[in-house]
C-alpha positions in Angstrom: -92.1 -22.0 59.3 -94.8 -19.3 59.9 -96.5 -17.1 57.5 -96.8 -13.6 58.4 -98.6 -11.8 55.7 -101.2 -12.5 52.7 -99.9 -11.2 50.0 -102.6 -9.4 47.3 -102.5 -7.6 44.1 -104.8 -4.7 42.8 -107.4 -6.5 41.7 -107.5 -7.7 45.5 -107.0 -11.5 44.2 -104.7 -13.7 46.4 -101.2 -13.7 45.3 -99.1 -15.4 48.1 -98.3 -15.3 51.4 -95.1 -14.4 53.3 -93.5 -17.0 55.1 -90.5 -16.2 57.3 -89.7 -13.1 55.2 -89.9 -14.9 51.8 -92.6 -14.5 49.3 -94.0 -18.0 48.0 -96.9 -17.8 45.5 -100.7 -19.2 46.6 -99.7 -22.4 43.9 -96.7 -23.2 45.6 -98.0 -22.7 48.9 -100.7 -25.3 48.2 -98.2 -28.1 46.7 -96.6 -27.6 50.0 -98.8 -26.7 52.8 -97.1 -29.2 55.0 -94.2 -27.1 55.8 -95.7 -24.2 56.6 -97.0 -24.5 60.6 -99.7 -21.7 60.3 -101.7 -22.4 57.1 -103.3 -25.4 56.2 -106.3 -26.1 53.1 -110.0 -25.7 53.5 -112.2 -28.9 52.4 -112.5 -27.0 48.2 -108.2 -26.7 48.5 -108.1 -23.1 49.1 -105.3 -21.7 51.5 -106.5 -20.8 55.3 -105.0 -19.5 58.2 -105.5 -20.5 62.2 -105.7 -16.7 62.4 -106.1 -13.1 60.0 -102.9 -12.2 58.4 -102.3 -8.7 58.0 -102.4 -7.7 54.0 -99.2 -6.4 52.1 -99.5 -5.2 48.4 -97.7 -7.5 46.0 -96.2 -4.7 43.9 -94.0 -3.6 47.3 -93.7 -6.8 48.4 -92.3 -8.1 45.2 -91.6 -5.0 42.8 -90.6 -2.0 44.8 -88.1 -4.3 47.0 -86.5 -5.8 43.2 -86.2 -2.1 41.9 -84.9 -1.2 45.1 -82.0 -4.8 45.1 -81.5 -3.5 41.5 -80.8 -0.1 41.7 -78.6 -0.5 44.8 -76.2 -2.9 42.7 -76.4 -1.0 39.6 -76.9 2.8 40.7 -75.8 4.6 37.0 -78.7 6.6 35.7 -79.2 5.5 31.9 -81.0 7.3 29.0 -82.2 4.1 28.4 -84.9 4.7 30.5 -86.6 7.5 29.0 -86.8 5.9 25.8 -88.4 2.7 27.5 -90.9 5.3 29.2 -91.6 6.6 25.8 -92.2 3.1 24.1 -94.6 2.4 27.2 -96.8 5.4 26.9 -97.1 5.3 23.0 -100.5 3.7 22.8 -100.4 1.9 19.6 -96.5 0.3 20.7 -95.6 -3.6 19.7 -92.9 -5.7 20.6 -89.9 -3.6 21.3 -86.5 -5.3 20.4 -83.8 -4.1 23.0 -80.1 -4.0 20.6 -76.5 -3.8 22.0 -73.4 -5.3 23.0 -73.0 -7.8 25.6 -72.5 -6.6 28.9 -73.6 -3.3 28.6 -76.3 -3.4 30.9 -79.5 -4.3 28.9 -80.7 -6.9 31.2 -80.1 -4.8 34.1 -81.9 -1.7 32.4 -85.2 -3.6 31.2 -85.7 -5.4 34.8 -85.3 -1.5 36.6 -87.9 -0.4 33.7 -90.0 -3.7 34.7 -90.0 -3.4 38.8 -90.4 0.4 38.4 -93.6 0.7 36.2 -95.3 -2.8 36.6 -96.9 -5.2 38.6 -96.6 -8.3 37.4 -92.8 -8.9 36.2 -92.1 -12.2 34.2 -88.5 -12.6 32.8 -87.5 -15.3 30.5 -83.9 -15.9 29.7 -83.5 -18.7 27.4 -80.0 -19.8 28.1 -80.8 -20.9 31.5 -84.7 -21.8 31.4 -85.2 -24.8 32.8 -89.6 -24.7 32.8 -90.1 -24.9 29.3 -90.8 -21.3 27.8 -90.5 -23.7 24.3 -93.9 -25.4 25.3 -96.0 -22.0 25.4 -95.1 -21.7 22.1 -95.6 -24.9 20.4 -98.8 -25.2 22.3 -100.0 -21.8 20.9 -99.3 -19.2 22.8 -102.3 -18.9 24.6 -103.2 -17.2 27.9 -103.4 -20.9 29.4 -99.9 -22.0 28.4 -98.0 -18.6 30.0 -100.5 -19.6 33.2 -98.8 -22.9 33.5 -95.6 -21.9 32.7 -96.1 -19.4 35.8 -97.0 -22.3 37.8 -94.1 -24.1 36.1 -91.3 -21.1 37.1 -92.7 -20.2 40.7 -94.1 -16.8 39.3 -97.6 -15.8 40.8 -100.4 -16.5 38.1 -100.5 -14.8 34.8 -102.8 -11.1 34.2 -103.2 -10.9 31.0 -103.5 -7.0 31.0 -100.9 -3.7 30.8 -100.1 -4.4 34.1 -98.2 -7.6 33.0 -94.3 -7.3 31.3 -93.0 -9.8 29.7 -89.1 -9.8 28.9 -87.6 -12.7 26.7 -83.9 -12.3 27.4 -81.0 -14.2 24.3 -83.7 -15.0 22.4 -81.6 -15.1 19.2 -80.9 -19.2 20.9 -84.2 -20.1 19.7 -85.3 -19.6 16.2 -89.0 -20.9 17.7 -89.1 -18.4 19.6 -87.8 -15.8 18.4 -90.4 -16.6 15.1 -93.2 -16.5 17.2 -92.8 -13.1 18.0 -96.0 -12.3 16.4 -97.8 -15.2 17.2 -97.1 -14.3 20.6 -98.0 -10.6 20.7 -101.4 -11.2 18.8 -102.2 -13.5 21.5 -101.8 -12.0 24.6 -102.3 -8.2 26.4 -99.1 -7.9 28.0 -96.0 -5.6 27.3 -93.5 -8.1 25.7 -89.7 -6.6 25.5 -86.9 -9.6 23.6 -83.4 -8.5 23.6 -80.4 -10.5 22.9 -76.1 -9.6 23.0 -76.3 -11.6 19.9 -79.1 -10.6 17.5 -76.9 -10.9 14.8 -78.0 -14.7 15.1 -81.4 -13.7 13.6 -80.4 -12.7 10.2 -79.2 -15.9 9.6 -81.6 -18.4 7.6 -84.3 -19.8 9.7 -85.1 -17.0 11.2 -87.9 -14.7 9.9 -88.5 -10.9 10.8 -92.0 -9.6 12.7 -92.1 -7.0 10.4 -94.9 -4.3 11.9 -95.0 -6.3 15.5 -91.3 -5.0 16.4 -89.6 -1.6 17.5 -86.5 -1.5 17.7 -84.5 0.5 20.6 -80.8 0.7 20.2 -78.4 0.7 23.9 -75.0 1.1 24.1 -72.5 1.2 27.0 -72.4 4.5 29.3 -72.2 7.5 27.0 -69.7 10.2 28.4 -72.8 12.2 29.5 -74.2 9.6 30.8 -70.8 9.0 32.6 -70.6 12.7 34.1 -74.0 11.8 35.8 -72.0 9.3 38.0 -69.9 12.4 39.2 -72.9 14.6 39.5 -71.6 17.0 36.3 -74.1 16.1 33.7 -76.0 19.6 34.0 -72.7 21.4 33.9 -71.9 19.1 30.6 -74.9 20.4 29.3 -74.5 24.2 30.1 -71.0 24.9 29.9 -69.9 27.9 27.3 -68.8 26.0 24.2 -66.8 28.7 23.1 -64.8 29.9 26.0 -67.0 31.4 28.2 -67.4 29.8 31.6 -64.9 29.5 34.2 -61.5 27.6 33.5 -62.3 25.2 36.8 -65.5 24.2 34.9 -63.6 23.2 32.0 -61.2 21.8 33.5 -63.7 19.5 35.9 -64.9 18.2 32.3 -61.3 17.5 30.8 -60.7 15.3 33.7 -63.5 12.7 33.5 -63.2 12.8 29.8 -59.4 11.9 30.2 -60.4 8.9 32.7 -63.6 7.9 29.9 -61.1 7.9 27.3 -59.3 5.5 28.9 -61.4 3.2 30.9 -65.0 3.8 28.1 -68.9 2.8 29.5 -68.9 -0.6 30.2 -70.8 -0.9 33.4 -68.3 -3.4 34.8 -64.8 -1.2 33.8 -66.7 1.6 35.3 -67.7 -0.2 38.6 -64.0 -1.2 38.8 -62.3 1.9 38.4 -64.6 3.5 40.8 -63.4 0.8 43.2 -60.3 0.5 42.3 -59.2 3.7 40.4 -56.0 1.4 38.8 -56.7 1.5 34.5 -54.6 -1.8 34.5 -57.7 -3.6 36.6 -59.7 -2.0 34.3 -57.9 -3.2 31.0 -58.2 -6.6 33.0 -62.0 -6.4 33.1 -62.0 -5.4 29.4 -59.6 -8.5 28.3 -62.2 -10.8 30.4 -64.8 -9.1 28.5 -63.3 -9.9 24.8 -62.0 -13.5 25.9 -65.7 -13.9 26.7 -67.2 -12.8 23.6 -64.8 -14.7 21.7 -65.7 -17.9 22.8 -69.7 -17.3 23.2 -69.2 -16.0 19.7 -67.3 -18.6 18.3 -70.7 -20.8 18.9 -72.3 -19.5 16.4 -69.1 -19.9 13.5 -68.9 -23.5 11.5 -65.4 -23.6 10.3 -62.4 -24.2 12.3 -61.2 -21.1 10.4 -63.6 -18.4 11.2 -62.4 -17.9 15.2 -59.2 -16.8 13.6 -60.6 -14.5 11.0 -63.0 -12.9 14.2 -60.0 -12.4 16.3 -57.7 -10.8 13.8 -60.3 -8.3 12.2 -61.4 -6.8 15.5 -58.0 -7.6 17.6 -54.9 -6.4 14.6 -57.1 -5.3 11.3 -58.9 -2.3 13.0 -55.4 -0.8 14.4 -53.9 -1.3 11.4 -56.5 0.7 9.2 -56.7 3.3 11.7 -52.8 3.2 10.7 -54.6 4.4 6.7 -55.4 7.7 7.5 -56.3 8.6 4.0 -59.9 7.5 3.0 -59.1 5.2 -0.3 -62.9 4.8 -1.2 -63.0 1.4 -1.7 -65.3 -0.7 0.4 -63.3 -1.3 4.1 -63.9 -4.9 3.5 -61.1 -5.4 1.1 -58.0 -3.3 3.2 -59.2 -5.6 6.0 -59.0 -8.8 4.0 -55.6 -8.1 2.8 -54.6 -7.0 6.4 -55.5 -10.5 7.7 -54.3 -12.2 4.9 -50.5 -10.6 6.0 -50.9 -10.6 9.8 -52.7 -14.4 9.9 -50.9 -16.3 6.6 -54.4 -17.6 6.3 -56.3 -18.0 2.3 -59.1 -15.8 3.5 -62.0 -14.6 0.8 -63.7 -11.5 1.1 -66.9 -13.1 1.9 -65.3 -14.5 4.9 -64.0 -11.2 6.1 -67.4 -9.6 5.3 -68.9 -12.0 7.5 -66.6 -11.5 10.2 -67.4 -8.0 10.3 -71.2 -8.1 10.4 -71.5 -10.6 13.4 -69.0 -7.3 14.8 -71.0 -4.8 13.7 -74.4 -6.6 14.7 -72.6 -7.8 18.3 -72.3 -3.7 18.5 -68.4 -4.6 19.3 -67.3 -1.6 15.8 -69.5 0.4 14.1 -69.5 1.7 10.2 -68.3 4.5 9.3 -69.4 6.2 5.1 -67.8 8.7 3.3 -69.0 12.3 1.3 -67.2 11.4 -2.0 -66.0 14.8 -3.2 -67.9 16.5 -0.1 -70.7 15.9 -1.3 -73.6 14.7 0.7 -75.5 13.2 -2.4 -72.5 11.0 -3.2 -72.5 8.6 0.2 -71.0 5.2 0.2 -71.6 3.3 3.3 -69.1 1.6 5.4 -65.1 3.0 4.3 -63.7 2.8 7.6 -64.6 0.9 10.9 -64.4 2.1 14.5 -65.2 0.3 18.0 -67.9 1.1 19.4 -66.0 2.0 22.8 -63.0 4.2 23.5 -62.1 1.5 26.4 -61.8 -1.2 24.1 -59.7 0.8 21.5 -57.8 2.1 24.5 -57.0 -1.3 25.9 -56.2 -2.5 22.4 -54.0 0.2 21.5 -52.0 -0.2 24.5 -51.4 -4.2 23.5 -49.4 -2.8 19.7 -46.6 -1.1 18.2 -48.4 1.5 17.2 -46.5 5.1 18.4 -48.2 6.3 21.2 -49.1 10.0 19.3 -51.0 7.9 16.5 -52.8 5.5 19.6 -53.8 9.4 21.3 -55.4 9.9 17.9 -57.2 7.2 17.1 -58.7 7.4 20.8 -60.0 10.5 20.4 -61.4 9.9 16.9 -63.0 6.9 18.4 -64.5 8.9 21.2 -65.8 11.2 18.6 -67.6 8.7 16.2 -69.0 6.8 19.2 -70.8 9.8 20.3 -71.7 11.0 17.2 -72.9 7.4 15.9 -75.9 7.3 18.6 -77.5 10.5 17.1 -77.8 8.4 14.1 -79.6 5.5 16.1 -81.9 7.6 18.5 -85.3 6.8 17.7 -86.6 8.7 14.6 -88.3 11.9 16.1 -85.5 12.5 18.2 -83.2 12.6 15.3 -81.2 15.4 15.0 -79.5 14.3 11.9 -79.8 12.7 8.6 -78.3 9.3 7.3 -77.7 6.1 8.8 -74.0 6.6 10.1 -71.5 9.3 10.6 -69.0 9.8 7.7 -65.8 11.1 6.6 -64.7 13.0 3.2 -62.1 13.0 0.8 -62.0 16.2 -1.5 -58.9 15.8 -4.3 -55.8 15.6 -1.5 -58.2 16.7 1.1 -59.8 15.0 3.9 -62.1 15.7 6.8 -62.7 13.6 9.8 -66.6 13.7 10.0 -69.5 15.4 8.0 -72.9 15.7 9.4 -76.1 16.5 8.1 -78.9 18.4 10.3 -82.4 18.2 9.9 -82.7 21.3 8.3 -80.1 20.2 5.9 -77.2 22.3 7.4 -73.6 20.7 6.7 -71.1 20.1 9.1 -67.3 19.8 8.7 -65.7 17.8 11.8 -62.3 18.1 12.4 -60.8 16.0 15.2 -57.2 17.6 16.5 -54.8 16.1 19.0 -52.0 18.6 18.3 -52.1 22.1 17.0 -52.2 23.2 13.8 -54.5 25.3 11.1 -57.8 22.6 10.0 -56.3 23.1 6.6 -58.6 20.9 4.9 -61.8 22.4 6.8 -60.8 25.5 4.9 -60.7 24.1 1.3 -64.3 22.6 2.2 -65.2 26.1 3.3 -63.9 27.8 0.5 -65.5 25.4 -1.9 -68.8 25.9 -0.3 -69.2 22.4 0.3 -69.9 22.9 4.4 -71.9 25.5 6.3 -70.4 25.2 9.6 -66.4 24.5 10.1 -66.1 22.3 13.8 -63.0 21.9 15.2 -62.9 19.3 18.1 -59.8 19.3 20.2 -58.2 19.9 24.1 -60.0 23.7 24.3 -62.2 25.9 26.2 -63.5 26.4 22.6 -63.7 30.2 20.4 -64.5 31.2 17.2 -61.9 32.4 14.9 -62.1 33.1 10.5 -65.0 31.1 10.3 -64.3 28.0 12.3 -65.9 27.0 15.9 -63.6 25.6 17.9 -65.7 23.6 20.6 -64.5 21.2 23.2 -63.9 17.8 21.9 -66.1 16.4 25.2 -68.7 18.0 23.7 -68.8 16.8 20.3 -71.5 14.3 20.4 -74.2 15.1 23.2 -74.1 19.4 22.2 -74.8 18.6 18.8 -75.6 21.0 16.9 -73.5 23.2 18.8 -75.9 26.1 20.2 
């Protein structure tokens, strides 16, 4: 074996070398100097060479060529990104907890961010660490610990300075950890990022909240802009007439990814598959591998022999069946879905049990919460009356496993399509709000109902109605009449208009054209 190239970093320190095309850090390189034919040690144990090695920047040796393996596998063009840019330049940022589901493409997203903006990269992920990230902890988190763990995992030595990431991946496994999260920030310079597909983990007892060390960044699977990018038709997405303007060709480019996103949703994986493949029964295959997974990684983290079965039958039969209750009732969604498993499972469930089962969902980003606008009005909200998943490929691929009829299945997909892109404006970060609340809602007027009501930042009302079929928005028009909205939406299968007050836009639009301009 031959080294070929000293490897340096900024500060013109010593890194590695490059021996037969592989980077191996100066440390390792020392323990064994035996093996390499070229480079032996000087009398005070520092690496030399029988003659000068050209000098290659770490950064491209190590950091350019791991963006460039990265991006190559994983190609799709996130908004992720901007909002890790963001976090990065805001001078005064913390700790930034990445959320989402698993296997949307967090882990993937933070190491582009890493190799693309720094030059020293270390990535923890404590499922699989096998050097000990535990001992830098309960040895105090100093500068000297991470420099040993370095050692320990074959990275190069530890800068402790902005140039240095630091990316603790499932941290929710350790409670030690994941409660030194302070402890750890105050005591070194780096960027630290700690993400997790099961954060909901950390709301259990045991585990205590950084409050005022941690941001928090919401991700969730490809967005149907962010889908259109893949296809090169995000900027006609974002210019396209919303009321019947632009050429028919353009709209009907749009209806046809949104029919495939409908069905197939943003999981990276589904998406890669269908691009290979373009078969939607592969693709309900990836999505089934997706859930069996979940399942069992999530039944870790339940006690009782019962609670797998109360999991499985609120996300897999209860949610079809309340999208079955068209009519909001009011009461808390908790109790329809207690009684639904309670029928479908002949199980003695409580409602605590249910209510659990739906959190470690909701936190898992697997279905979202949906409020209600008693009486249309926005001061009379009541948080979580109806449930939704949190992709259209999931509730596609579940649909198409029930009895339900396949008009009411074409419904609830496209409702489901509609609150998953309105629920991220509700989750952007706080500046880049453009609405009010925590999550969209529905409302129930007398024998009236509307599918979604939104609240701008200037306190403008908007009435959402979702149609699959024709057929006057009868109940938009008692909440105009009444005063109770100032802008009537319909959502459906159109090149959009305006007509007697309502704005008919394209239902592809509904979430990333918000408000509607």
């Amino acid at each position: 074996m031959f080294a070929t190239h000293i490897v340096k970093d900024t500060d013109n320190e010593i890194v590695g070398y490059i021996v037969d095309d592989t980077f191996y850090t100066d440390y390792y390189l020392r323990q064994n100097i035996e093996f390499v034919d070229n480079l032996s040690l000087d009398t005070q144990g520092k690496i030399q060479s029988g003659r000068e090695l050209p000098c290659l920047a770490y950064a491209s040796v190590v950091g350019q060529k791991r963006y460039q393996e990265i991006m190559a596998k994983n190609p799709f063009v996130r908004d992720i990104q901007r909002d890790l840019e963001e976090w990065r330049q805001d001078k005064n940022h913390g700790v930034l907890q990445l959320e989402g589901a698993r296997q949307i493409g967090k882990t993937t997203e933070l190491l582009k961010f890493a190799y693309k903006n720094y030059e020293y990269v270390l990535y923890v992920n404590l499922v699989s660490d096998v050097y000990g990230f535990k001992e830098v902890v309960q040895n105090g988190c100093s500068p000297m610990e991470f420099e040993k763990y370095c050692r320990r995992s074959g990275n190069p030595h530890f800068k402790n300075n902005c140039q240095t990431i630091l990316i603790i991946d499932e941290i929710q496994v350790s409670e030690q950890v994941y409660n030194a999260i302070r402890s750890i920030a105050s005591s070194v310079k780096c960027d630290i990022i700690v993400t997790g597909s099961y954060l909901g983990q950390t709301v259990k007892e045991g585990y205590f909240l950084p409050a005022g060390t941690v941001s928090y960044i919401k991700m969730y699977p490809l967005s149907f802009a962010e889908f259109c990018r893949i296809y090169d038709e995000s900027e006609l997405l974002e210019k396209i007439s919303l009321f019947g303007k632009s050429q028919q060709s353009q709209y009907d480019q749009l209806f046809a990814l949104y029919d495939i996103y409908r069905r197939i949703g943003g999981y990276p994986a589904v998406i890669r598959k269908y691009l290979e493949s373009g078969n939607y029964e592969e693709c309900y295959q990836v999505i089934a591998d997706l859930l069996n997974t979940f399942e069992k990684e999530s039944g870790n983290c339940f006690h009782s022999s019962k609670e797998p079965v109360i999991f499985r039958s609120v996300y897999r039969e209860a949610m079809i069946g309340m999208c079955r209750e068209r009519r909001g009732s009011g009461n808390k969604v908790v109790e329809l879905v207690t009684n639904i498993v309670k029928a479908s499972e002949k199980l003695l469930v409580s409602r605590d049990e249910i209510s659990n089962a739906i959190a470690w969902l909701t936190y898992s980003g697997i279905i979202g919460e949906c409020g209600c606008y008693v009486d249309g009005d926005i001061m009379k909200y009541q948080p979580a009356r109806r449930l939704y998943y949190m992709d259209c490929g999931i509730a596609s691929y579940i649909g198409a496993d029930t009895e339900v009829e396949q008009g009411t299945i074409e419904g609830i997909l496209t409702e489901t399509f509609v609150f998953a892109e309105l629920y991220r404006l509700y989750t952007k970060r706080y500046h880049k709000r453009k609405v009010k609340g925590d999550t969209p809602a529905f409302s129930v007027y007398g024998q009236n109902e509307i599918d979604f009501m939104l609240v701008d930042r200037k306190n403008n009302v908007y009435g959402i109605e979702v149609k699959t079929k024709d057929g006057a928005p009868k109940s938009l028009r008692v909440y105009m009449d009444k005063k109770l909205i100032d802008r009537a939406i319909v959502a459906k299968r159109t090149n959009g208009g305006k007509d007697g007050g309502f704005e008919t836009i394209p239902v592809f639009a509904v979430g990333c054209r918000f408000p509607y301009e």
